[in-house]
C-alpha positions as CSV (number, residue, x, y, z in Angstrom):
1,X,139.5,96.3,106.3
2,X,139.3,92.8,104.4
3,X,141.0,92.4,101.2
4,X,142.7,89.7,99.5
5,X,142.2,85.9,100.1
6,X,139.8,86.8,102.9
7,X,137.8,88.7,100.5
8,X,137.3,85.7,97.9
9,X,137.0,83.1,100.9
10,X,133.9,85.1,101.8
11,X,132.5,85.8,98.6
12,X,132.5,82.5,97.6
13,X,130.7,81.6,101.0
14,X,128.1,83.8,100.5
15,X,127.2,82.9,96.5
16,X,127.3,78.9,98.4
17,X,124.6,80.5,100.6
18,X,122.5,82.3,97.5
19,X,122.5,78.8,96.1
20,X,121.3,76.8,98.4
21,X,118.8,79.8,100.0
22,X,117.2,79.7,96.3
23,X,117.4,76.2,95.6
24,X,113.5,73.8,95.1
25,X,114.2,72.7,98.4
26,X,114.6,75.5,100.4
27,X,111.6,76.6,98.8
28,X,109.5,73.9,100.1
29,X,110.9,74.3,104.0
30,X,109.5,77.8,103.8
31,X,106.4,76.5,102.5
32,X,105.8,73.7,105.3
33,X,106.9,76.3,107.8
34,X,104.2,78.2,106.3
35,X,101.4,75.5,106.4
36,X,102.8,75.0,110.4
37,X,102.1,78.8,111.4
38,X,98.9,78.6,110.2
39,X,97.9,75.6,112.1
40,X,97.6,73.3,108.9
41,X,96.3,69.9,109.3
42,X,98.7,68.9,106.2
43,X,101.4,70.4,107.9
44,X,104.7,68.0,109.5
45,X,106.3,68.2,113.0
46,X,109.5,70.7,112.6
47,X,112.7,69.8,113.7
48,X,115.7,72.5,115.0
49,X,118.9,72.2,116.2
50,X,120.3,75.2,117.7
51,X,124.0,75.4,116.9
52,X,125.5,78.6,118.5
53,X,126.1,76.7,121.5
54,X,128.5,74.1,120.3
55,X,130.0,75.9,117.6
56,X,133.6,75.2,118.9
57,X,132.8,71.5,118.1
58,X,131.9,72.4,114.2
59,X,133.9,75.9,112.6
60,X,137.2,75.1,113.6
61,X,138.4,73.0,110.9
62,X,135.9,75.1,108.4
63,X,137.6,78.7,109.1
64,X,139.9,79.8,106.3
65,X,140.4,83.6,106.5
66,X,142.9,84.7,108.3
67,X,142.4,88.3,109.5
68,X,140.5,88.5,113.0
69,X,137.5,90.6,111.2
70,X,137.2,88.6,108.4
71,X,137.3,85.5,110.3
72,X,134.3,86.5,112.3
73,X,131.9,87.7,109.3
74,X,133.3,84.0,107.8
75,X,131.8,82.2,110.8
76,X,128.8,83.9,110.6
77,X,128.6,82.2,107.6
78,X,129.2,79.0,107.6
79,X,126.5,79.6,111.1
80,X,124.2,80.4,108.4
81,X,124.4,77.1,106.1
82,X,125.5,74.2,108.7
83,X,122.4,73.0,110.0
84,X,121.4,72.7,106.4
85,X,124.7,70.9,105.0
86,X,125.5,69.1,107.9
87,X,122.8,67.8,109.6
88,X,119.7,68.5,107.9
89,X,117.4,70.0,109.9
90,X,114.7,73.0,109.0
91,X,116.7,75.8,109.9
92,X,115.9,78.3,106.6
93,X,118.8,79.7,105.0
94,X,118.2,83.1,103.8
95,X,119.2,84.6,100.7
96,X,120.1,87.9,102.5
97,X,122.3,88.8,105.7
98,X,119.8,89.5,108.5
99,X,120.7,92.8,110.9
100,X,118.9,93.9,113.7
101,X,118.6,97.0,115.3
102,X,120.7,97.8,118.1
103,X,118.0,98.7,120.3
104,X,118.6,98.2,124.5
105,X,116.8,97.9,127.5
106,X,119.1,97.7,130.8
107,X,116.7,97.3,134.1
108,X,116.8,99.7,136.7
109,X,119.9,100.7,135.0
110,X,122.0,98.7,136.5
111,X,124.9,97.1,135.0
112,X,125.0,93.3,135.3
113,X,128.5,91.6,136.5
114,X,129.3,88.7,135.9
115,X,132.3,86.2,137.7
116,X,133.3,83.3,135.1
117,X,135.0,79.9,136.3
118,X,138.4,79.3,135.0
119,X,139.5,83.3,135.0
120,X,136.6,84.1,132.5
121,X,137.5,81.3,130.2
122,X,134.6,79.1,131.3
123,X,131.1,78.9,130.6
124,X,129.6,78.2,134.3
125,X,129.4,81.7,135.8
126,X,127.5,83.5,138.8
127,X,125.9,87.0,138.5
128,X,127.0,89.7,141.0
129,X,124.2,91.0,143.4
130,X,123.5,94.6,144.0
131,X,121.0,94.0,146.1
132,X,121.1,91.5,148.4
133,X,118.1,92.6,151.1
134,X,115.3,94.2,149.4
135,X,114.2,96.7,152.1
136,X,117.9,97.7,152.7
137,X,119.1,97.9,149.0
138,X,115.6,98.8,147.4
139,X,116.9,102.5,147.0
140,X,119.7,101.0,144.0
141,X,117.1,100.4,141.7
142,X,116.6,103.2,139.6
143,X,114.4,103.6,136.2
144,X,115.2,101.4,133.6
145,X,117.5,103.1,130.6
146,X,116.1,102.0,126.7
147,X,117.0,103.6,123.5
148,X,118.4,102.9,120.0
149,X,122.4,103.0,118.6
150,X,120.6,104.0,115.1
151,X,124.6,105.2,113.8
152,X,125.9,101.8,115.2
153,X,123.2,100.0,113.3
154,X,123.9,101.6,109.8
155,X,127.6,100.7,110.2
156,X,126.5,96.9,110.6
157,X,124.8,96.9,107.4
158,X,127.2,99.4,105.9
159,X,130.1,97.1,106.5
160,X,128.6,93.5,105.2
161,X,127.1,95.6,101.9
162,X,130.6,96.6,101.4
163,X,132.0,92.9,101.2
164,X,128.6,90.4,100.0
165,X,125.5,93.1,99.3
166,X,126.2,92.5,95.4
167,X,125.6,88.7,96.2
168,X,123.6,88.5,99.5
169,X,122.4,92.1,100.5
170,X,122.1,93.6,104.2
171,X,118.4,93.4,105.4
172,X,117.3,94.9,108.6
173,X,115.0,92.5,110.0
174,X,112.9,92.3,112.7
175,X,112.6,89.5,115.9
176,X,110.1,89.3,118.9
177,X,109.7,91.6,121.8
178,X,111.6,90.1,124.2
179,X,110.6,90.9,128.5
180,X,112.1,88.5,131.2
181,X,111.6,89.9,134.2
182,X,112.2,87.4,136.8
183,X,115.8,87.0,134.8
184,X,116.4,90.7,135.0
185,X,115.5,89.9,138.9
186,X,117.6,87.5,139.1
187,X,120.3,89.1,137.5
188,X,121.3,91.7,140.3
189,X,120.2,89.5,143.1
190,X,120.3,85.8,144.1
191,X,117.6,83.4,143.4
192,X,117.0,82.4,147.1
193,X,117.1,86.3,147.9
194,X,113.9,87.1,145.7
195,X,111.9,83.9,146.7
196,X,112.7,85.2,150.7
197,X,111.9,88.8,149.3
198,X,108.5,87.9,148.6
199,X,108.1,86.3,151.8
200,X,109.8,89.1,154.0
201,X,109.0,92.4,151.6
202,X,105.9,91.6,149.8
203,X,104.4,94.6,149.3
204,X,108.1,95.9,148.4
205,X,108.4,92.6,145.6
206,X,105.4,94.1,143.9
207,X,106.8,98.1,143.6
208,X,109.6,96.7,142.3
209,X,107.5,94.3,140.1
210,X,105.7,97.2,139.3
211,X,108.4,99.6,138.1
212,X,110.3,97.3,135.5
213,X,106.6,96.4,134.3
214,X,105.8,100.2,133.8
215,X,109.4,100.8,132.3
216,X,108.9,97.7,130.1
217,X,105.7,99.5,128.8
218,X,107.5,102.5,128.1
219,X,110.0,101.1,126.2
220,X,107.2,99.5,124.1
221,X,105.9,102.9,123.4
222,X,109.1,104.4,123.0
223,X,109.8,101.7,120.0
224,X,106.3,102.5,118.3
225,X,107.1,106.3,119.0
226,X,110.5,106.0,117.1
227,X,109.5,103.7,114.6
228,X,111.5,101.3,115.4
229,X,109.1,97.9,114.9
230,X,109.7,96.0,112.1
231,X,107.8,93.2,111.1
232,X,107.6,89.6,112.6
233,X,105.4,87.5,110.5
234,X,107.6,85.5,108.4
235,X,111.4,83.5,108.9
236,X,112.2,86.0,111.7
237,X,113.8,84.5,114.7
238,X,111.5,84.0,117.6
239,X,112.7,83.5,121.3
240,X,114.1,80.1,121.5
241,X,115.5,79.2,118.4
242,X,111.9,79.1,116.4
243,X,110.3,81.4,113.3
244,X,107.7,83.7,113.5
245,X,106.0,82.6,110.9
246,X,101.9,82.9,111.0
247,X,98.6,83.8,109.4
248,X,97.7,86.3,112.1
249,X,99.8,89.2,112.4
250,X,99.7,92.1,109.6
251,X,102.0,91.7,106.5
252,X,102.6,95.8,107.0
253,X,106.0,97.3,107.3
254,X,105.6,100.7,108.8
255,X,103.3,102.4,111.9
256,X,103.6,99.2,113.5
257,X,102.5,98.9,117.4
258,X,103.7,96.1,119.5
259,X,100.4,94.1,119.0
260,X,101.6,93.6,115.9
261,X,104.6,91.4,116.5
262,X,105.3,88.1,118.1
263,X,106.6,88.7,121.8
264,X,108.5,86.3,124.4
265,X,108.3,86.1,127.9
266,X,109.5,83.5,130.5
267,X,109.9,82.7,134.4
268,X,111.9,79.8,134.6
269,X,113.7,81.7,138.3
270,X,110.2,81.5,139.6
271,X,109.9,78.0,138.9
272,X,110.2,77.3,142.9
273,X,107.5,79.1,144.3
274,X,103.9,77.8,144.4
275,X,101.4,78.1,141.7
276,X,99.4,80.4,143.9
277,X,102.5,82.5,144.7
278,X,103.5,82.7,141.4
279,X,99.8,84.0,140.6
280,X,100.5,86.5,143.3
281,X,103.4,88.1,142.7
282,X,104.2,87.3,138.9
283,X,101.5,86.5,136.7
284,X,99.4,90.4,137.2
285,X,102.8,92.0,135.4
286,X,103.5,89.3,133.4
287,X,99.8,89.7,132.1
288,X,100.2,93.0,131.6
289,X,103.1,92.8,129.3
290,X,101.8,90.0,127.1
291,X,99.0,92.4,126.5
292,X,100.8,94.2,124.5
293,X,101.9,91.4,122.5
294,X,100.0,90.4,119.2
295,X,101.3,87.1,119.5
296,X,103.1,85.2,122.1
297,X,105.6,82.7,122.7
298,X,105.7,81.7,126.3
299,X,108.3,79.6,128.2
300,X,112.5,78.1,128.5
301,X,113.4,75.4,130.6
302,X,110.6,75.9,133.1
303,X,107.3,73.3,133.6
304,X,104.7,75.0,132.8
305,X,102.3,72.4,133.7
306,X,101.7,73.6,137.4
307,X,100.3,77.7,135.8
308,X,98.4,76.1,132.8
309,X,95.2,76.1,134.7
310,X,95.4,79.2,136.5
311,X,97.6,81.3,134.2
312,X,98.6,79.9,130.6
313,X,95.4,78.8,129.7
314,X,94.0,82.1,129.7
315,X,96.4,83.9,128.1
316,X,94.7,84.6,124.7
317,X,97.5,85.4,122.4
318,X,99.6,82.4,123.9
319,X,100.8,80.2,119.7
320,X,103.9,79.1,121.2
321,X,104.7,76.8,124.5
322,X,108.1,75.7,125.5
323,X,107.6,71.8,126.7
324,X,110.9,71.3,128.6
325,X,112.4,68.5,130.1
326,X,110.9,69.2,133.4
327,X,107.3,69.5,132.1
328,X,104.5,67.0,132.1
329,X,104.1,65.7,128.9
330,X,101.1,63.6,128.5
331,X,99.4,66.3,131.2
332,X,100.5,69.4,128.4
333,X,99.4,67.4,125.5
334,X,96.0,66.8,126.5
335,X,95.7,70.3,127.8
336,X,97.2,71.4,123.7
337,X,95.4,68.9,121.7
338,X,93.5,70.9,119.2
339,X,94.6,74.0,120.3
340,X,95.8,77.1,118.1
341,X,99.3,76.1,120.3
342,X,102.3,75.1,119.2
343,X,103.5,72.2,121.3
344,X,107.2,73.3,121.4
345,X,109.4,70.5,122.9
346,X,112.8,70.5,124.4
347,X,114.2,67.3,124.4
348,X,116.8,66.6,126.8
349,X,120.4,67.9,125.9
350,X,121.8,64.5,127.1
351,X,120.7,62.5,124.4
352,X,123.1,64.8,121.8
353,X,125.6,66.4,124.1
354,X,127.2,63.3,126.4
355,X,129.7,60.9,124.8
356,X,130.7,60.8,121.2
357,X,128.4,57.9,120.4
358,X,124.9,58.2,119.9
359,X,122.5,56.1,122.1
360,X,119.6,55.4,119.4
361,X,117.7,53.1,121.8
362,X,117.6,56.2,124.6
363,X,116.3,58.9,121.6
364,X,113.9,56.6,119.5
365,X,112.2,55.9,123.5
366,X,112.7,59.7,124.2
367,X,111.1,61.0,121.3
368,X,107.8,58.5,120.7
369,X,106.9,59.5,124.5
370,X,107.1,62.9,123.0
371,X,105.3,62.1,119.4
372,X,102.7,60.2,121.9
373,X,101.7,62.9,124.2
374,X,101.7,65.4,121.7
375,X,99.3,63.4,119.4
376,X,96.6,66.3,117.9
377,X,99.1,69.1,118.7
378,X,101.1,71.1,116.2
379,X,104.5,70.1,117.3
380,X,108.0,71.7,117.1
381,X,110.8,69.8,118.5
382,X,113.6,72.5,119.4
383,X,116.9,71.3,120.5
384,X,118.8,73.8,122.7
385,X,121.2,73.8,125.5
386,X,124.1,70.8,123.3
387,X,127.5,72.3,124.4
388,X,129.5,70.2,123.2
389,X,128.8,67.5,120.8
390,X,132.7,65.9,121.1
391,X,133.2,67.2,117.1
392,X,131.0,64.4,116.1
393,X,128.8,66.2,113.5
394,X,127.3,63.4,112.1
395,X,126.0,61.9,114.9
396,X,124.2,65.8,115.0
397,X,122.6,64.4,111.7
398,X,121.7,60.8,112.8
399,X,119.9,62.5,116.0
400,X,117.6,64.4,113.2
401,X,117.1,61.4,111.0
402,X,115.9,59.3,114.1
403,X,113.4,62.0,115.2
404,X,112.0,62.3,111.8
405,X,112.1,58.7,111.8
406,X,110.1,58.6,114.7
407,X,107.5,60.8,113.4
408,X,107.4,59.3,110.2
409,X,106.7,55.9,111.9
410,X,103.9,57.1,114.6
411,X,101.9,59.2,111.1
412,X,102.7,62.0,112.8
């Protein structure tokens, strides 16, 4: 229960976030992400900083509340407005609190386990295995478990239309079908385990790829059995930090089907096996569940240069591609230019995320190679993976100033 202080603290949060959601301004970011979904040639390169990840560095000396439960809905917040106060960027701020539906998918229904460094207090962590020889331990994977906690999603808008839903009202909103099944791999057993699998159990690596394909599939028509789709087509998050908005998708809100939402897939564990390996023994799965995608968003920290040819490129409902650190540039950006693509970069977390000072040389050089090789794309630069940012948040705010900057300068 919040009453009291906390109550007023975050009541005059969220009338802050009415404001500045329904201010001109805000108005016009929704309209330029508008003219980039649709592929506009008057449309501008958009810039994102994702925040969630170095969080500790900003809300500190923000929180006020003091009650554990009110503290938590008051730093979801404050996560609403800061990339708009503090450092400018083009995240939206909505003039309604988004909540999802607590829908789950657990692969072969196995529980993952996780050990964290520094007795759980630390971020690096390693993932248990279950299985550690496919032919031995193949008999632990069972059939994927999916369903809905409908009664657990009520109570999530329940309780913020209790506090704020006279100022900012509960929405259930929708996001993009998510399917990552090397990470699900990965996830009960060890990255060198599944690239010797493959090697030593082939035709085992596929019956496994097989079954949390089939159970993916199932939990797609389970969702459009239940009703449980909700529109993607607008300000709705999309796998890596991005919006789903577009021109393509149908503005309807009920009897959806997955092919009419945005879905995400990656593979950045199989990023060390051969193109023609990965053709093998990922891609027919893979293009099996981006089939039932209406639109998709491809790619993390992987290079997707070396499957553009034989795999990307043919994917037909491929808007979005993650450009990471470890992709060929100038090689992507021919392959984009003039494509129905978004060229979706990922500088490198280094230029934000070491030292307190900014080094404007290293990120004016960093991002005109991008603005460069990305010249006749529709670009989205997407910062993600900044842990720490050594509670410098303006130097969050120079680092979007010198990509616009950049931009600006190379007509982008």
């Amino acid at each position: 229960m919040i009453g009291g202080n906390d109550r007023r603290i975050l009541r005059d949060l969220a009338k802050r976030q009415l404001e500045l959601a329904s201010s001109p301004q805000m108005q016009k970011l929704r309209e330029d992400w508008k003219l980039h979904g649709e592929f506009s040639h008057s449309g501008r390169p958009m810039i994102l900083i994702e925040t969630a990840s170095f969080k500790q560095d900003i809300l500190p000396s923000l929180l006020r509340c003091e009650g554990l439960e009110a503290r938590a809905l008051e730093e979801e917040l404050h996560l609403n407005v800061v990339n708009h106060t503090l450092f400018g960027d083009d995240t939206i701020v909505r003039d309604y609190l988004p909540v999802s539906p607590h829908c789950f998918f657990v692969p072969f229904d196995i529980d993952i386990k996780r050990e964290h460094a520094d007795g759980g207090a630390g971020l690096g962590h390693q993932f248990v295995p279950v299985v550690k020889d496919l032919h031995e331990d193949f008999h632990r994977l069972g059939k994927s478990r999916f369903g809905i906690d409908r009664e657990s999603t009520q109570l999530g808008c329940d309780y913020k239309s209790d506090i704020l839903g006279d100022i900012l009202p509960a929405r259930l909103v929708g996001s993009c079908l998510y399917t990552c099944p090397t990470m699900s791999i990965v996830h009960i057993m060890h990255m060198e385990d599944m690239f010797t699998a493959m090697y030593d159990y082939p035709d085992l690596f596929h019956r496994m790829m097989r079954m949390l394909t089939e159970d993916y599939l199932e939990y797609f028509d389970f969702l459009e059995a239940e009703r449980a789709l909700l529109p993607t087509f607008d300000e709705c998050h999309l796998g890596q930090g991005s919006y789903c908005f577009n021109n393509e998708l149908p503005r309807k809100t009920d009897g959806l089907k997955t092919t009419d939402l945005w879905g995400y897939i990656d593979s950045q564990e199989s990023s060390g096996v051969s193109p023609e390996m990965f053709i093998e023994f990922i891609a027919p799965y893979y293009r099996r569940m981006t089939e039932r995608y209406g639109l998709l968003s491809y790619g993390c920290c992987e290079a997707v240069d070396p499957i553009w040819d034989c795999f990307l490129s043919k994917l037909g409902n491929l808007r979005k591609l993650s450009i990471s650190s470890w992709c060929n540039e100038e090689f992507m950006g021919e392959r984009l230019q003039g494509r129905k693509i978004v060229y979706m970069r990922k500088p490198s977390p280094n230029l934000l995320g070491v030292g307190a000072n900014l080094d404007e040389d290293a990120v004016n050089a960093h991002i005109e190679r991008t603005v460069k090789a990305a010249g006749g794309c529709n670009l989205e630069i997407v910062q993600r993976d900044v842990y720490k940012i050594s509670n410098t948040p303006d130097k969050v705010r120079r680092y979007v100033e010198l990509i616009r900057n950049c931009c600006e300068m190379h007509k982008y």
